[in-house]
N, C-alpha and C positions, 0 to 999 in steps of 0.2 A: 540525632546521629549524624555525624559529618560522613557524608558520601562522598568517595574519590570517582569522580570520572577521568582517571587514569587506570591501565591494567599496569602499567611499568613505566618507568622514568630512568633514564640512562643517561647521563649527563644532558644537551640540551633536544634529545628523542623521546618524545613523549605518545604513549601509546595510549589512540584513546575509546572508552568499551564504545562509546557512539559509534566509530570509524568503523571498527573491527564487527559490529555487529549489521551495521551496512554491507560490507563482503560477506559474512554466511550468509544474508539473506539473498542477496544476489547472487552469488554460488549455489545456493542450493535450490534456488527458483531457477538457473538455466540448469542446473544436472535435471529437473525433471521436468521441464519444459523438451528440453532432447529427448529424453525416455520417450515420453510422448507422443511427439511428432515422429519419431522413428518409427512406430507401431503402425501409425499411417503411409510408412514409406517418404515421408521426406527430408531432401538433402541435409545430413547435419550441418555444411558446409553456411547455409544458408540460413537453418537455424541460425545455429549460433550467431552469426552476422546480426541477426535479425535482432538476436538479443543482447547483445554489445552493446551496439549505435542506440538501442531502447532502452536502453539501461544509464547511457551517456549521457542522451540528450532528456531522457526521466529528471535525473540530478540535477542536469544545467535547471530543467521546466522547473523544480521542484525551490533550488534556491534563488531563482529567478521572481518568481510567484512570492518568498517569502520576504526578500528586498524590498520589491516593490508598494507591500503592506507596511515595511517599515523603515525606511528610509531615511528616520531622523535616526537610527543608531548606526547611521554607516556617514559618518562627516570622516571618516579614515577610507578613502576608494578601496583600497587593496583590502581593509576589513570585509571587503563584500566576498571576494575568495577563500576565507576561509572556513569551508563550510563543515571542518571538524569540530569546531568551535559550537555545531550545532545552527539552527534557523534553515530546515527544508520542508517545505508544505506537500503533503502528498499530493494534493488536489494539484497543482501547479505540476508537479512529476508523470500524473496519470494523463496530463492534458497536452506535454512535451510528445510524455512517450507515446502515447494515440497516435498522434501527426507522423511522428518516426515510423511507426509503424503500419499506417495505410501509406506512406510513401513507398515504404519499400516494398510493402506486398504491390501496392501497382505496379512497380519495376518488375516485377520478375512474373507480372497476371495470375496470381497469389488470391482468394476469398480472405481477405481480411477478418473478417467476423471467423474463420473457422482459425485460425493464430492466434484469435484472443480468447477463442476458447480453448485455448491450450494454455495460452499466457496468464490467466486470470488466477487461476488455483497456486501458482506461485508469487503470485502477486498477493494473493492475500495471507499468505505463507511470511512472506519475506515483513510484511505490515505488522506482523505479530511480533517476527522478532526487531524490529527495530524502533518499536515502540520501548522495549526496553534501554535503547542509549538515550531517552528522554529522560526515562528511569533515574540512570546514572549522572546527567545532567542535571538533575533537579529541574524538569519543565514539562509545560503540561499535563498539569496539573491542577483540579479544581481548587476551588473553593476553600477556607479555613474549616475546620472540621475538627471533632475532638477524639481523642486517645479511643472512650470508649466504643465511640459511634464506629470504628474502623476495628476496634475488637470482635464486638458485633457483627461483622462483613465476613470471620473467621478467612479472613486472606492471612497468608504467610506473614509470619513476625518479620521477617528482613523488609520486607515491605514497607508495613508496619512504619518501622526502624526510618527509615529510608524517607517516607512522609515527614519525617521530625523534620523541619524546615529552619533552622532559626531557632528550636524552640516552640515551634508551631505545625500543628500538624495539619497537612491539606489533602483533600479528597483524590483517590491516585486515579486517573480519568486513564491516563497511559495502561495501567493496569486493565483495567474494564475493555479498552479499545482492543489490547493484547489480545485476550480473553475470545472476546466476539471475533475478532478476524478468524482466531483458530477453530471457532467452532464453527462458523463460514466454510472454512477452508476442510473442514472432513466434508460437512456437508453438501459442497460441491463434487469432491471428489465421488462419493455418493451415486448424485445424479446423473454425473456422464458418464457413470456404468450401468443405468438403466437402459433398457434397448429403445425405448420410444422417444430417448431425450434429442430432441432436435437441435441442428446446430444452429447455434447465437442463442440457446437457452442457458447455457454455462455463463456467458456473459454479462445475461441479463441478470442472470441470479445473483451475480458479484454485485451488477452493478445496485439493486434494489437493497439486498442484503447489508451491503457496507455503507452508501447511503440512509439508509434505515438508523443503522447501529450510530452511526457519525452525527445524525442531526441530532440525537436525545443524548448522546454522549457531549455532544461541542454545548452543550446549554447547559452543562454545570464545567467548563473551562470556561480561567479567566485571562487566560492568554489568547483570546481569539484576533484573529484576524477583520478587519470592519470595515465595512464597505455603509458610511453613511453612519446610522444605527443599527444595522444586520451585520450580523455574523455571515463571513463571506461561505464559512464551509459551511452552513444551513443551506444557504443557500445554493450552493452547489453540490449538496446533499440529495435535493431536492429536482433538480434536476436531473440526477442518477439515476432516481428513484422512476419520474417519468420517463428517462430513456428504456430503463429497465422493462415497463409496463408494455412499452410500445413495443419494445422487441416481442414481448412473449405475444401479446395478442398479432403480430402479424406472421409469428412464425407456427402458431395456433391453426390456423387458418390451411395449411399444406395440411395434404393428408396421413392419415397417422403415422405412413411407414412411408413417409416423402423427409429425403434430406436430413437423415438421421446421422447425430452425434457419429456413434460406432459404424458405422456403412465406411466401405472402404473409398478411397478419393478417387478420382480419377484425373487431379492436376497434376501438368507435367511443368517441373520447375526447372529453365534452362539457365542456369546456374553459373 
């Protein structure tokens, strides 16, 4: 099946589902990161701020990160900007937007850890849908693979369809990663309306969860990234995973109804 990653073409405007599916997802990871944070009383002024400039410097980290892995298809400089074109590394986005984000919570005497547990459930929100403009790109995507084996998967025929490469059909990893983030993403939502879930345990769950799902998913893609003979995203998969642990067992440790998710703040953000 010949897949158009264009939604419209208008003389030389070209619209493309990559681009457009990067704005829902950060559209609708800041409309409910605000919800959010308002429930706790803080500035939306600042939110938002917060997620702009993290969301900005996410991208720059993300296509930054993915340059740097490949660098012999950019002998064109100004090829390296255009990143509708597709080639942004989440891991490289996650590790921008961090930094953005413990800056500016130290600017204004902000707990960091409790912003990303606000940030997180739309983060894995937005991962879900923008794994589909890889979709539409034709990338990221495993393995050669046959007609029937992906019938068998009983995934959607467009899919399906969409796998036809060439003539060939490959294992859709983009799909699978889709999938797991969204089911991440109820299942956090989940836990920080439990009343004993303490904060930086939203965090941790992201970060163990999509770590998890990304190392057994990135070892059937053939577009990884490599560092030596490792796959850079195992590897920093893996890392996730140990940050994830250490969150929980230090934040284990407070007592039961110490530092809870839902307990109201008491930072004052001077804005």
């Amino acid at each position: 099946m010949l897949m158009s990653r264009y939604i419209l073409t208008i003389g030389n405007f070209k619209l493309e589902w990559y681009s457009l599916l990067i704005v829902i997802g950060a559209t609708l990871g800041i409309y409910m990161i605000l919800k959010e944070a308002k429930r706790y009383k803080y500035p939306t002024d600042f939110v938002f701020n917060l997620c702009f400039w993290t969301i900005i410097m996410g991208i720059i980290g993300a296509r930054v990160y993915y340059v740097l892995f490949n660098l012999n298809l950019y002998s064109n400089f100004l090829d390296i900007f255009k990143i509708w074109e597709g080639g942004l590394a989440i891991h490289g986005g996650i590790i921008f937007g961090l930094i953005t984000c413990i800056i500016y919570c130290k600017k204004y005497n902000i707990r960091t850890i409790r912003m990303l547990d606000f940030i997180v459930p739309s983060l894995l929100l937005a991962q879900a849908i923008g794994r589909w403009g890889n979709f539409f790109n034709q990338e990221a995507h495993g393995a050669v693979t046959s007609l029937q084996h992906l019938q068998n998967l009983h995934i959607p025929q467009f899919i399906i369809d969409g796998m036809n490469i060439g003539g060939v059909y490959y294992e859709p990893t983009f799909f699978y990663e889709s999938l797991w983030c969204i089911i991440g993403f109820i299942l956090i939502l989940i836990i920080r309306r439990i009343k004993i879930t303490k904060v930086g345990q939203v965090t941790a769950l992201y970060l163990m969860w999509y770590g998890l799902g990304r190392f057994f998913i990135e070892s059937m893609r053939t577009d990884s990234l490599m560092l030596g003979g490792f796959k850079m995203a195992q590897i920093v998969s893996i890392i996730m995973i140990v940050i994830g642990v250490l969150i929980v067992m230090i934040t284990s440790r407070k007592g039961r109804y110490e530092d809870l998710y839902n307990q109201d703040v008491e930072e004052t953000v001077r804005f």
